[in-house]
C-alpha positions as CSV (number, residue, x, y, z in Angstrom):
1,X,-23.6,15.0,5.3
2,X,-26.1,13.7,7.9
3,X,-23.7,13.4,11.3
4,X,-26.4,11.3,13.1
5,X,-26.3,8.6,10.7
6,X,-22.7,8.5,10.6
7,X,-21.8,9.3,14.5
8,X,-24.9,7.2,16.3
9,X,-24.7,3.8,15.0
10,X,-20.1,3.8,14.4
11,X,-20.3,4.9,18.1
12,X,-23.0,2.1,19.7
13,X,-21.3,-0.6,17.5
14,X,-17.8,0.5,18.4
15,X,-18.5,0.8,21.9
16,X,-20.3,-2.4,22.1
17,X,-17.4,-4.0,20.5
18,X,-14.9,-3.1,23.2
19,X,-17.7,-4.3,25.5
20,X,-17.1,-8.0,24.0
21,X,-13.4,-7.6,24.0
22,X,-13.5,-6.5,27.7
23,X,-16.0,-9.3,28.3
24,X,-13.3,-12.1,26.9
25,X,-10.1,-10.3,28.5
26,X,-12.0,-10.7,31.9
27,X,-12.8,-14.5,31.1
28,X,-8.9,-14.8,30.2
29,X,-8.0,-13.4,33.4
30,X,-10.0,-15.9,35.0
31,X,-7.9,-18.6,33.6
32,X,-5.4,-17.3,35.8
33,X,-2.7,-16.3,33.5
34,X,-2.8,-12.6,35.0
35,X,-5.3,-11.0,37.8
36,X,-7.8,-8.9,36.4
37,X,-6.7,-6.2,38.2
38,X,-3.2,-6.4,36.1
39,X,-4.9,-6.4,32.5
40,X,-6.9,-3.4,33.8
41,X,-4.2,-1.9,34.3
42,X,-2.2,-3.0,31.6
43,X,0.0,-0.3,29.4
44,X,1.4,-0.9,26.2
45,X,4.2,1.7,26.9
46,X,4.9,3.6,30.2
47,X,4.4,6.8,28.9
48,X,0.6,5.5,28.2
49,X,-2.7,4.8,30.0
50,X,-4.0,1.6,31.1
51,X,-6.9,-0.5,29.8
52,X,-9.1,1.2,32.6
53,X,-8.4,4.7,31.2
54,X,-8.4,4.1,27.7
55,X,-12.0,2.4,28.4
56,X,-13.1,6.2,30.2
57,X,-11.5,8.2,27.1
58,X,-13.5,6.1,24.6
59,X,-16.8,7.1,27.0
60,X,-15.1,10.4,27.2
61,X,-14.7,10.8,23.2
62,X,-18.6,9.6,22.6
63,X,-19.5,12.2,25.5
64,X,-17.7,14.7,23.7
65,X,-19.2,13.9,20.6
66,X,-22.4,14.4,21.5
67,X,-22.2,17.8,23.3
68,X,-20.7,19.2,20.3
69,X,-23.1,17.9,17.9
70,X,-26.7,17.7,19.5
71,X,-25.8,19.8,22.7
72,X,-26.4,16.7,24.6
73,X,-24.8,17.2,28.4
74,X,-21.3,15.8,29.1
75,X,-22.0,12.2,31.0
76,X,-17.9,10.8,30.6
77,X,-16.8,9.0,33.9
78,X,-15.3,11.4,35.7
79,X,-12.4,8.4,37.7
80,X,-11.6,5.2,36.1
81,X,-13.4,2.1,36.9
82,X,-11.7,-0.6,38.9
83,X,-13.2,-3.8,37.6
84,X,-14.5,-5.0,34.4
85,X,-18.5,-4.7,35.3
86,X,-17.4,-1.4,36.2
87,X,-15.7,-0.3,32.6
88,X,-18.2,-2.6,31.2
89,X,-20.9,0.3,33.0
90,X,-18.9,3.0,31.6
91,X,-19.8,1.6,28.4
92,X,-23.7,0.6,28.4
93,X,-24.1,4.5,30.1
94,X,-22.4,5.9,26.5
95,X,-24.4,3.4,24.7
96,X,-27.7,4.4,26.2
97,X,-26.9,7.9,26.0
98,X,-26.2,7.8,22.3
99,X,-29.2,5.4,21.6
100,X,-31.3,8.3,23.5
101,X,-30.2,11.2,21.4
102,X,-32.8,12.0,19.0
103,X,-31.6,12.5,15.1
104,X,-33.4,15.8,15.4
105,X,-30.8,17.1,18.1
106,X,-28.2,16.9,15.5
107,X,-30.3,19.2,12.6
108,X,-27.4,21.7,11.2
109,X,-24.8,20.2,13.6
110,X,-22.6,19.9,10.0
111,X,-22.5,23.8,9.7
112,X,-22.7,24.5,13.7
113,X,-19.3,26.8,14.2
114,X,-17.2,24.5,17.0
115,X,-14.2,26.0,18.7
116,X,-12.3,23.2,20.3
117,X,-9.9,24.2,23.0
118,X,-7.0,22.5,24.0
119,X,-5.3,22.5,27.6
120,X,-2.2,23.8,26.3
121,X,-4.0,26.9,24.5
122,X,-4.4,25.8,21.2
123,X,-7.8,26.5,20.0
124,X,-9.2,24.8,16.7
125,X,-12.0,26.1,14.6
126,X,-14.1,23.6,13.1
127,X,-17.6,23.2,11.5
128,X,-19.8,20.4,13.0
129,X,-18.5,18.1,9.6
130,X,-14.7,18.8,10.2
131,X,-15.0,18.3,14.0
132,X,-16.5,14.6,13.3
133,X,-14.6,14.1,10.5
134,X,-11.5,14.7,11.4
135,X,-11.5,14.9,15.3
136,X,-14.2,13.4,17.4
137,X,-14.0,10.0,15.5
138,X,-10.2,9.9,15.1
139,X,-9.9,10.7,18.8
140,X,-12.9,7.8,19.9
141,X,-10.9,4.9,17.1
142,X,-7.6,6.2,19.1
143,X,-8.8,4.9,22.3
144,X,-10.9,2.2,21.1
145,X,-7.7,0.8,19.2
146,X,-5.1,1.1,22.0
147,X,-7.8,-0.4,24.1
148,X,-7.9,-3.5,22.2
149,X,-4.0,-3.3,21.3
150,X,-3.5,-3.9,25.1
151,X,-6.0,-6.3,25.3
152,X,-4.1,-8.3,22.7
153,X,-0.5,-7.4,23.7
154,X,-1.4,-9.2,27.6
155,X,-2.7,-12.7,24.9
156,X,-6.4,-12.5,24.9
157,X,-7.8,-14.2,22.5
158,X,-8.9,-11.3,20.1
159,X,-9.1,-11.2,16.2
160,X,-10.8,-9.5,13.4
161,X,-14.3,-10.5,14.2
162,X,-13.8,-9.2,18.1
163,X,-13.3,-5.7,16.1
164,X,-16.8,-5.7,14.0
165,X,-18.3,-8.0,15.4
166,X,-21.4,-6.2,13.9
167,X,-20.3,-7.3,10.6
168,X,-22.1,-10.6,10.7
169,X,-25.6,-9.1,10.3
170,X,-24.3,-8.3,6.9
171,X,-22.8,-11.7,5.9
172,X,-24.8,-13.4,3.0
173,X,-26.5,-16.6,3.5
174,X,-24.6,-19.5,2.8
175,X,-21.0,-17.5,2.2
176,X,-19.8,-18.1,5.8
177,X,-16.5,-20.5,5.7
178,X,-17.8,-23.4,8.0
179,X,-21.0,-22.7,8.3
């Protein structure tokens, strides 16, 4: 399995994505339905983060990714942003972080032995394959998903194409409903 073809371009498209979405949800908020400073910090539930941490999580998850897999050096915000230029930052440093990492820096990341510690003690081993598989990119589509759940739940006007939005390079010529 070739992790750098699988992690480098799902992460830049994914996190470009929830650059869009952010981009609209700030343009909603300046209709004046609710201040930007309420959709960034908008919860879906109590007992979850807001938009601005979810948004430092999904930089946190790519971060993560990386150091795990090419050695790359941790580069996650360390507080939330505040604005939406801000978590729109947080976002365009992952990108260009990810878009720096060379293929070569993940050569036998797939066999590399991870132990993944967890602050309540539990301590998983994984290969470099079972830690993307089944942990770094179910973690980052976690955060990217509750991220654009919350954009949704506070009515901005996102849909299917706001998700993969990187689809469209792939649509054939002349199959595109209206156009």
């Amino acid at each position: 399995m070739d992790l750098y073809a699988i992690a480098v371009p799902t992460y830049v498209q994914m996190l470009k994505g929830l650059s869009g979405q952010l981009t609209k949800g700030e343009a909603y908020a300046a209709e004046g339905v609710l201040s930007p400073e309420a959709l960034i910090g908008a919860r879906l539930a109590p007992d979850m983060f807001p938009l601005s941490t979810q948004v430092r999580f999904v930089c946190t998850q790519a971060s993560d990714m990386l150091r795990q897999l090419a050695g790359g050096e941790a580069f996650a915000p360390a507080e939330d942003a505040t604005d939406f230029d801000g978590l729109r930052a947080q976002l365009a440093e992952a990108i260009a972080r990810i878009q720096a990492t060379p293929a070569s820096a993940f050569d036998g990341a797939a066999e590399r032995a991870i132990e993944l510690k967890m602050p309540n003690g539990i301590i998983f081993d994984l290969t470099g394959e079972q830690f993307l598989r089944d942990w770094a990119l179910a973690q980052f589509y976690f955060h990217l998903t509750a991220a654009y759940a919350i954009l949704r739940h506070k009515g901005v006007p996102l849909g299917k194409p706001d998700w993969v939005p990187h689809m469209f390079a792939y649509i054939r010529p002349g199959t595109l409903p209206g156009g």
